[in-house]
N, C-alpha and C positions, 0 to 999 in steps of 0.2 A: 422590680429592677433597681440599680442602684442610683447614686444622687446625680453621677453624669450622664448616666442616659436618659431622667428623668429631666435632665436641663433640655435636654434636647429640643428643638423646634420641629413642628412634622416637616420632614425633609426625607432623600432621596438615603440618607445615612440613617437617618430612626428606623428605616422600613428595611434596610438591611440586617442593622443590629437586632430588631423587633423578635422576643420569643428563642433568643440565645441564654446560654448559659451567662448568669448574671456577672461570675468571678471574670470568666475570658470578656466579657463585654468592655464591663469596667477598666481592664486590665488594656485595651487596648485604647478604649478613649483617654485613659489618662497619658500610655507612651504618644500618641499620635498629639495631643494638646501639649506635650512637652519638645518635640520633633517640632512644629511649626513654629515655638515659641521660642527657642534655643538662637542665639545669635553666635556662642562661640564653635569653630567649627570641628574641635577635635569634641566636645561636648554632641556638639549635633549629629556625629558618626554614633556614637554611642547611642544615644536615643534613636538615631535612624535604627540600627538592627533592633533592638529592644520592639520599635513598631512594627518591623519585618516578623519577628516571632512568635509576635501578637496576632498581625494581621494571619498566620499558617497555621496559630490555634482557632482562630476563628473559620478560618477556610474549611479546614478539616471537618469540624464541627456540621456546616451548612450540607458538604457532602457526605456527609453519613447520612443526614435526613432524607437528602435528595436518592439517594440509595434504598430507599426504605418507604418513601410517601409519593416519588413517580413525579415526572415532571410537570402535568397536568397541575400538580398539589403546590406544587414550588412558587410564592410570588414572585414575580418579574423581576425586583431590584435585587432578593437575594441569585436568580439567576444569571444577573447580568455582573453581577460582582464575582463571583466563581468562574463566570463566564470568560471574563477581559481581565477581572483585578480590580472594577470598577467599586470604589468606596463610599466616595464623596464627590459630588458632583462639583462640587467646586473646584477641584482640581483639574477641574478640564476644561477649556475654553469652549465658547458655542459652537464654535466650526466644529472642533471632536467631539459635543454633544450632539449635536444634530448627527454627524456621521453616524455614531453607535445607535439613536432611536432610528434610520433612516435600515436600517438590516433586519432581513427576517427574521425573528426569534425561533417559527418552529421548522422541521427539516417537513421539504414537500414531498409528496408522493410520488419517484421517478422510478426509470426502469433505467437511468444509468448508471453502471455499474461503479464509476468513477465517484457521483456525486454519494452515493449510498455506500462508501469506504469514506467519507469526513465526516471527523464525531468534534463538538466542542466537547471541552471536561464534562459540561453538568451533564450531556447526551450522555456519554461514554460510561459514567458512573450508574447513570439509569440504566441504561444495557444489560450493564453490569450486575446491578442489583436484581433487576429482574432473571437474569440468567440465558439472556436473550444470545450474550459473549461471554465468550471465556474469560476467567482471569488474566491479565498478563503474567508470563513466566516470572519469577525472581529466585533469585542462587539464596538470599536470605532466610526468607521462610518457605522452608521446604511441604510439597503437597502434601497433606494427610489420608490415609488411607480409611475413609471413614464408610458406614455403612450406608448405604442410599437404599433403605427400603429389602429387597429380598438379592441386594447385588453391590458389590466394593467397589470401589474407583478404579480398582485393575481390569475387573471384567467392564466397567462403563468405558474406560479407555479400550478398550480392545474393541468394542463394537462400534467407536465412535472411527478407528481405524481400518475396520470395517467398511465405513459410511465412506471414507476417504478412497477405499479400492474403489466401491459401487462408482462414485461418482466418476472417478477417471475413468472405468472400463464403459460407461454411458456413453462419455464423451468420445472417445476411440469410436466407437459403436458409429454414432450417430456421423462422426468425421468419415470415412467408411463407408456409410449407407449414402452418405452426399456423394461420394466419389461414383459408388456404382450405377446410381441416377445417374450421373453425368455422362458415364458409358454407356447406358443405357439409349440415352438421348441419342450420344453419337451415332452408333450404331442404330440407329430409328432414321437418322436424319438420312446416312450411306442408302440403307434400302431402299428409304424413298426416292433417292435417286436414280437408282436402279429402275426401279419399278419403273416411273416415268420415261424412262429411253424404251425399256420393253415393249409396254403397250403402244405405242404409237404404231405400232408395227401390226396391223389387224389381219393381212394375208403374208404367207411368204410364197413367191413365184418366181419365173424365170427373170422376169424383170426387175424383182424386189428380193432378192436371196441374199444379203450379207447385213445377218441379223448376229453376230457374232460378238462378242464386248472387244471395247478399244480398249486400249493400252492402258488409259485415263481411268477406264472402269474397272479394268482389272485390279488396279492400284486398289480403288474402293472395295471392293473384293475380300483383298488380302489387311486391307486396314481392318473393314468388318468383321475377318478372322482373328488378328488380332485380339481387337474387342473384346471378342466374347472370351479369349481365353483369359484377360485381363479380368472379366466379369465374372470369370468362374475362380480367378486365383481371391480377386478381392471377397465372393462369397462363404470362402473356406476361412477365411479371414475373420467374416462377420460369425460364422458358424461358433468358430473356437472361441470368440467371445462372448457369446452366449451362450455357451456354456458355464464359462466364468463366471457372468451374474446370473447365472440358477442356481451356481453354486455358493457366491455372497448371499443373495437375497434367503436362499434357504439358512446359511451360517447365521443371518443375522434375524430369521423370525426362529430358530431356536432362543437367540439371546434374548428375544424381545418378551416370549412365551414368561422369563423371568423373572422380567422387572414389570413392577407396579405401574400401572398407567400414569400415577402422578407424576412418575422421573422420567418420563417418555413425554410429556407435555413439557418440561424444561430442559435445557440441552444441559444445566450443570447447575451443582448444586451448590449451595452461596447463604452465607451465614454474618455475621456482625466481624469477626475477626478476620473473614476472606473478604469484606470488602476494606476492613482498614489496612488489609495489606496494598490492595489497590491504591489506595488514597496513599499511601507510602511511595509506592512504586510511579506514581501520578507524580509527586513530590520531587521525585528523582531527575524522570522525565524534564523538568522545568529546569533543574540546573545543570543536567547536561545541556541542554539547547541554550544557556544564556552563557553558559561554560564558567572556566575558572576564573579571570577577568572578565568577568561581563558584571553589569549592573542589576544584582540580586536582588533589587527593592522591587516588591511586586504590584504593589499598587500603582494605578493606572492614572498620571498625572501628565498633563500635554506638556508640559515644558523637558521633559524625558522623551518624548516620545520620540524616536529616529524620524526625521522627516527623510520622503521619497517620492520620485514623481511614479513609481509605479504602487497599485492599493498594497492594503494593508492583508496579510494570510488571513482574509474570512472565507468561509466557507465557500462561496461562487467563485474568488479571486484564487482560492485552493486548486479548484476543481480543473480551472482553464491553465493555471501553470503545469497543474500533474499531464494535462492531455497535450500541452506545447513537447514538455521534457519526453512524454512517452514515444512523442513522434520521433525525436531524435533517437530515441535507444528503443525501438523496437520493440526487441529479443527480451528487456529488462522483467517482463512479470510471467516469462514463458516456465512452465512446469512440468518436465518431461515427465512422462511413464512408456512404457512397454509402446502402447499402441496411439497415443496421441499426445498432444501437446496441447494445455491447460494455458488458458492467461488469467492469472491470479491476482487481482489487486487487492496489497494488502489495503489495513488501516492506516487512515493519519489521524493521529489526535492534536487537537491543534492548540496550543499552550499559551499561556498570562506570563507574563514578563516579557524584559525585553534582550530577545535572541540573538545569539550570531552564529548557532548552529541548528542544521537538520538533523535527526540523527535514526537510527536503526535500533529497538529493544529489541527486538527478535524479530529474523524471514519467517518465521513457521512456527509453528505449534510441533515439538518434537514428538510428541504421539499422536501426528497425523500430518508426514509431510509432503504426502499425495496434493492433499485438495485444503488445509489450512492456509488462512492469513495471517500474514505477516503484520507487524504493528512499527509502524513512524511516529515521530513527534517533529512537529514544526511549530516554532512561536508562530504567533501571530502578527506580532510587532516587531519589526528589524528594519538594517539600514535598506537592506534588498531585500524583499520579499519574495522573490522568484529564486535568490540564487540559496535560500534558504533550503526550498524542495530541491532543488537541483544535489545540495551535499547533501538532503537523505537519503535521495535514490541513490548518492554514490555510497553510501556506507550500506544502503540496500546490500546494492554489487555485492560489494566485497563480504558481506555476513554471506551472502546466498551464497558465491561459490566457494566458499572455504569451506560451510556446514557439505554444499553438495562433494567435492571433493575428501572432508571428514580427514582419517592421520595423514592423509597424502596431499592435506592442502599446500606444502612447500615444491610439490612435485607438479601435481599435475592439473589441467584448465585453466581456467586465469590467474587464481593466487598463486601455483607454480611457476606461472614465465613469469609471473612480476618481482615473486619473490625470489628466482633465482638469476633473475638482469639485476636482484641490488643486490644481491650478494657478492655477484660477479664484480663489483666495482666497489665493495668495500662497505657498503652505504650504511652509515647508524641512524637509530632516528626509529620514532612511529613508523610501523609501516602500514599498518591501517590508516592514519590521519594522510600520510604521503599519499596512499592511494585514492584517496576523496577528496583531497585538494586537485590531482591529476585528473579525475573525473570530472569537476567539477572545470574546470579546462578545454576538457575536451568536447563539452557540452557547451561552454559559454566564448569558446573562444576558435578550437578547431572545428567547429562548426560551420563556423563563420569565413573559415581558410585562412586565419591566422594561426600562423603555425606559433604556439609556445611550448608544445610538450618536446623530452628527450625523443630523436628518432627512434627508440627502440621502443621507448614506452608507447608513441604515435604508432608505430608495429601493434605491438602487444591490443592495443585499442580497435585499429583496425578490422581485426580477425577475430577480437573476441569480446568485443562491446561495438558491435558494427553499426553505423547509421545505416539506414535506408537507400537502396540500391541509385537512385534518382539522386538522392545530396552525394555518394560517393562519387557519380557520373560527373556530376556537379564540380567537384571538389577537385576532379581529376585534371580540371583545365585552369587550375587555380593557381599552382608550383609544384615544381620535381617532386616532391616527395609522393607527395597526393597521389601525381600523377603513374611515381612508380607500384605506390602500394596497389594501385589500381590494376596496373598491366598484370603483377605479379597474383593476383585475387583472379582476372581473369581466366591467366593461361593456370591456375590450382581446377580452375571448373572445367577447365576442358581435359584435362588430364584424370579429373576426378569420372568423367562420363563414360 
């Protein structure tokens, strides 16, 4: 190594740099010793990005190996640097060194779905590498159609499209089989009632003759009639679906008879170039969420750091804002198909610097928009932490229904009324950022029954990014508007029955 990493004292920085390419090492102890040391300030901007650039050859670097040697392999201080931005420990006062050693390092074994959709970077990149996830999409480097063994990325996409029918027609299925149990039940419970008034009746005579059903039973009767015809419409129901997966599952042990066993043991195939696009698109990521005026220095220094009374986006503090925000918007990860409705949570990857946006790469994986996740980014460090998720899920929204609506997103579902109330009035301007600032509103604020959205946009929100029928109830005794969107939602259900 060279003369300034060799000066080095074993520290928390030696074990970072340790076993890096010697040129970026050097290259960055020297900008970072010139950045600390600089007193004039247009001088010190200059050395600032110079270590910015430094500190991203180096980044880069650490996650390509982390891509390649698994994070079992990875020592802890190079993780926790990729992790946070973490460099030098001396930049961080004890209260934010204790914080960051006081957080799990590895992800635990859970069955909720929420907690197992948050990836720090170095996770995400091991995923990655491994092939455990798909790449993220990018418009820049387009996919290569390259050979996997005895089958091309067209037929591996087609059957992984495939995998996306099976699993929705499962679900439909199993939604369905719950329904007809519960008919089932019904109807079990009625006869047992029956039954019961029957037998008590052990002779009929002169003096015991009106063994006849009441009015009350007869009711039961015709409900248990009913039933079953409901239980024979729902099993015509289960029937045509089964068919459907005999006829995937057959589609897809034709395609599977084709490929080699070893590309059936990874879901996608991943190479040295497909993961530096990652680390690319990773890169991206970062400076969307810190935006165009935000503070792009990515090293993790407490005198930068946004102070807040609520935590910091790590992984736990992730997990309980996605499930606060989910309660409010429901409907937000719902995924129709033909026969049931999917709740799909995507990814959050959760980002070094310091943010002032949530943001949305992609709802879906466009060759599989059945049953793919979708991928968010959120810093981790911001002034609010919460309201950071909150503008993901709103640029969710607005990705999800425009891709589900497709050339007709000015026309119809939610990007239609929103984008044709600003038409209607003229309105210039982002109309994506408008509409995630408005979410982001109506989440943090109409929520609460402070009214600040436009009444039409408060309309449009209503009926098509609804809360929960309990905070509408709620809401409706809060002021007029509330109150009218309410009357007018309920007499739409009585009209609709």
């Amino acid at each position: 190594m060279g003369k300034l990493f060799s000066s080095l004292p074993n520290s928390f920085l030696r074990s970072v740099l340790e076993g890096e390419n010697e040129e970026v090492v050097e290259n960055l102890l020297e900008n970072k010793r010139a950045f600390e040391m600089e007193q004039d300030k247009d001088k010190k901007v200059v050395y600032k990005e110079r270590f910015t650039s430094a500190f991203w050859n180096l980044y880069n670097d650490i996650l390509l190996k982390i891509s390649t040697q698994w994070f079992e392999k990875t020592p802890l201080p190079k993780r926790l640097f990729v992790r946070f931005g973490l460099l030098d420990l001396k930049y961080l006062s004890v209260e934010d060194q204790e914080m960051i050693k006081s957080l799990p390092i590895k992800r635990k074994p859970s069955d909720d779905d929420v907690y197992n959709s948050v990836y720090y970077i170095d996770e995400w990149i091991e995923e990655i590498g491994k092939g455990k996830i798909e790449p993220s999409a990018t418009d820049e480097v387009p996919r290569k159609k390259k050979k996997l063994g005895n089958i091309n990325v067209v037929e591996k996409e087609k059957y992984e499209r495939k995998r996306g029918l099976l699993e929705a027609e499962l679900a439909g299925l199993r939604e369905l089989f719950r329904k007809r149990q519960l008919l089932e039940e019904t109807v079990l419970n009625s006869v047992k009632r029956i039954y019961e008034f029957s037998r008590t009746f052990d002779e009929v005579s002169e003096d015991n003759f009106s063994v006849s059903y009441s009015s009350s039973e007869e009711e039961i009767l015709q409900s248990i009639q009913d039933n079953l015809r409901d239980i024979s419409r729902v099993n015509k129901e289960i029937l045509t679906i089964q068919q459907k997966v005999e006829k995937l599952l057959d589609d897809l042990r034709k395609i599977e008879a084709t490929i080699p066993d070893n590309d059936l043991e990874e879901e996608y195939d991943v190479d040295v170039s497909t993961i530096k696009t990652e680390i690319s698109t990773i890169r991206q990521m970062v400076k969307m969420c810190v935006g165009r005026q935000g503070n792009h220095f990515p090293v993790l220094v407490s005198s930068m750091l946004p102070r807040s009374h609520l935590k910091p986006n790590f992984r736990e503090n992730v997990v309980e804002y996605i499930k606060q925000i989910w309660k409010l918007d429901p409907q937000i990860f719902d995924r129709k198909t033909r026969s049931s409705v999917l709740k799909i949570v995507p990814y959050f990857i959760l980002t070094i610097g310091y943010g002032n946006y949530g943001i949305c790469w992609e709802p879906y994986n466009k060759f599989n928009k059945i049953s793919s996740k979708g991928r968010l980014a959120v810093p981790i460090f911001s002034r609010n932490p919460r309201e950071m998720v909150v503008l993901a899920f709103g640029d969710f929204r607005w990705n999800m229904a425009k891709e589900v609506a497709g050339y007709h997103w000015m026309e119809e579902g939610l990007t239609g009324d929103y984008y044709q109330y600003h038409d209607s009035i003229k309105w210039k301007g982002d109309l994506r950022s408008k509409f995630v600032y408005d979410y982001y509103l109506w989440i943090t604020k109409e929520a609460e029954g402070i009214q600040k959205l436009e009444k039409e946009i408060r309309r449009i929100f209503w009926f098509k990014v609804p809360f929960p029928d309990e905070l509408k109830s709620e809401l409706s005794k809060k002021g007029y508007y509330y109150q009218d969107l309410f009357k007018k939602e309920e007499a739409k259900k009585l009209s609709d029955m």
